[in-house]
N, C-alpha and C positions, 0 to 999 in steps of 0.2 A: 446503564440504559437497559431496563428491561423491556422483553417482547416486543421491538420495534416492527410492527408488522408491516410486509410488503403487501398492497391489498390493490393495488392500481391496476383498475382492470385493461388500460390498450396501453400503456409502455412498456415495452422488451426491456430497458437498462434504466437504473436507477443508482445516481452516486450520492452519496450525502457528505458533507464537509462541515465545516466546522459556522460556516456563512450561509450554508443552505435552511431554507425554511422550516425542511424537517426538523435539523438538528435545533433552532431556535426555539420548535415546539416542544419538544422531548427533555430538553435536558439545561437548565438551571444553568448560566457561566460567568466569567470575571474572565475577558481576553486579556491576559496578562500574561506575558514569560513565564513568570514565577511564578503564578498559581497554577499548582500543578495536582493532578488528581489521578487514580486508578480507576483504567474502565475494563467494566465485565459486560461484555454486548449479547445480546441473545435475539437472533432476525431470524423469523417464520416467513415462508414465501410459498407462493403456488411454485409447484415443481416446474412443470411445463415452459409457466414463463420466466422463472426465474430459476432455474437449476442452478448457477453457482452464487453464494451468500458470504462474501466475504467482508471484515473489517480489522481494525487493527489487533498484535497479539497474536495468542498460541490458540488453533483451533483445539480445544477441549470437551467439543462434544456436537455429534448431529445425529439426526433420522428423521424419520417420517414420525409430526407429529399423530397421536393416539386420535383413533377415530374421525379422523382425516386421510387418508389415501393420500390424495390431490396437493400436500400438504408436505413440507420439512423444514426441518430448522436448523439452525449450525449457532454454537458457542463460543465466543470467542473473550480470551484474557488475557490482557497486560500486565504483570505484574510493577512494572514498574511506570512513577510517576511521568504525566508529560500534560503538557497544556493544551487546552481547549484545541486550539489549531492544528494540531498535529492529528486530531482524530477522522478519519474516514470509513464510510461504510456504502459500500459498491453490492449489487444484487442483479443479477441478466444473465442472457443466454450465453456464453464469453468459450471458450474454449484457450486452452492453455497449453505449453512447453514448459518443460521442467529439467531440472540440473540439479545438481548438490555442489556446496562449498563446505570445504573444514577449514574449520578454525585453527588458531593457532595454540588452541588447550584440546585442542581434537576433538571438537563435536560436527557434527553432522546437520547444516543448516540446508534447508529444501528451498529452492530457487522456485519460481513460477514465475511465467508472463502472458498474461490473459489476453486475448487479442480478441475481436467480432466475429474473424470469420477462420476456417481451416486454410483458406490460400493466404493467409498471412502469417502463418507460423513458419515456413521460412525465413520467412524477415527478421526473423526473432533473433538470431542466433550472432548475431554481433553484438548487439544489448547484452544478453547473455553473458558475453566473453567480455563486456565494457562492467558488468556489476561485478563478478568474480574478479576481476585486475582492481577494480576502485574496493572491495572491501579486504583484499588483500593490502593494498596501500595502505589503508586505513591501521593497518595490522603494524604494518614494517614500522609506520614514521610517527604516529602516534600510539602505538599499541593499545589501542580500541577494538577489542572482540567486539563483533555481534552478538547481542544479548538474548534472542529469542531464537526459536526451533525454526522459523520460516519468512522466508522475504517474497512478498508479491508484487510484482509491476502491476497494472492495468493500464491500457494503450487504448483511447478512442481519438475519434479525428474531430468529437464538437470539444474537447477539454479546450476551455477559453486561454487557459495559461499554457507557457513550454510546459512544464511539472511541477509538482506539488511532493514534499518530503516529509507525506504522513509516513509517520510510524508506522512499518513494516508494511505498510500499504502504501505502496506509489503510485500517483496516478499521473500518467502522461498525455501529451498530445501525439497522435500513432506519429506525424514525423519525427521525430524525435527518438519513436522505437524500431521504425521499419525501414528496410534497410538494404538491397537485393545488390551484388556488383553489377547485373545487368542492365539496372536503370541508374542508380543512385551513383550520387558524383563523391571527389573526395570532400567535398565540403557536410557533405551529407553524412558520412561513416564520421568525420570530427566532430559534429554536435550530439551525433547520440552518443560517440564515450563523454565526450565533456558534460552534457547533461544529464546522462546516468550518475556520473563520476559527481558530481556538483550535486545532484540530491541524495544520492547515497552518503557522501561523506559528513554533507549537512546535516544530515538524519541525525548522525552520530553527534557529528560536535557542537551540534546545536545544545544538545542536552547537557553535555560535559564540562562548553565553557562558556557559551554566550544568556545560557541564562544565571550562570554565577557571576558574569562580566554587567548583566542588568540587574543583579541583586545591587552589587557593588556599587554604582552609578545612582543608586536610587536610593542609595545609602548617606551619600555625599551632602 
């Protein structure tokens, strides 16, 4: 997908999925498991209203595009294949927490979890400790690294679903990521590791075995 431009002039946030209208306009697809494709994204936004531009993949390149001030862009690349559904691209004001996990060949993967506002990055920080224990599990019982430099959450409160298990871009519903002992019960701290834990893991073994288990099936 090239230059997908953010240009909407009264929205703060903007997510696009795989069923979104944007994405139906932009980009040619076959919703199928097994049709799998590599994407190179490149999203230009007004600064102001949109200062972070994220989508699936290794950020690879931004700045402010040339003879635009007002203006920047950020790159981003997958190298490896994945199907239609799994792609997302999130653009808005978001402020974020950050952490690092190593892997178990010892690289250095960057955690982020994007929230609306600064009095919610406390809440953060159980999600946090529920992605780092589920992509370590992922580690011990099926020995599944994490294949890319960076894992992003995104937590808003209109996300229609619990979560979505795009590739390296997760988007939640903020219950689901926020999370404080002072308000929140124990039932509340169980679904955000289980549904961190349940789309992190999926991420991974979606790719590894359910779409070789639908090759299979469709083979028959």
């Amino acid at each position: 997908m090239q230059n997908l431009r953010i240009c909407d002039s009264f929205r703060r946030f903007i997510r696009v999925s795989n069923l979104s209208s944007a994405f139906l306009f932009g980009h040619y697809r076959v919703d199928r498991p097994d049709v799998m494709s590599k994407y190179s994204v490149r999203i230009t936004g007004n600064k102001s209203r949109f200062p972070v531009l994220l989508s699936n993949g290794n950020l690879v390149g931004s700045g402010d595009v040339e003879g635009d001030s007002s203006k920047h862009w950020a790159e981003y690349e997958d190298p490896f294949k994945k199907p239609c559904y799994l792609f997302a691209l999130v653009a808005g004001d978001l402020v974020h927490v950050e952490d690092k996990f190593k892997t178990m060949n010892g690289r250095d993967v960057t955690l982020r979890i994007y929230v609306k506002g600064e009095n919610e990055l406390p809440k953060c920080s159980y999600a946090m400790l529920s992605l780092k224990k589920s992509m370590k599990w992922d580690e011990d019982v099926y020995g599944l690294e994490y294949d890319l430099d960076i894992f992003n959450i995104v937590a808003v409160p209109d996300f229609t679903m619990g979560a979505m298990e795009n590739k390296s871009l997760n988007i939640f519903n903020s219950k689901y990521i926020l999370v404080s002992q002072a308000t929140a019960t124990d039932t509340d701290f169980n679904n955000v590791e289980g549904v961190v834990a349940h789309e992190c893991v999926f991420q991974s073994e979606t790719l590894s075995v359910a779409f070789s288990l639908w090759t299979y099936f469709n083979s028959l």
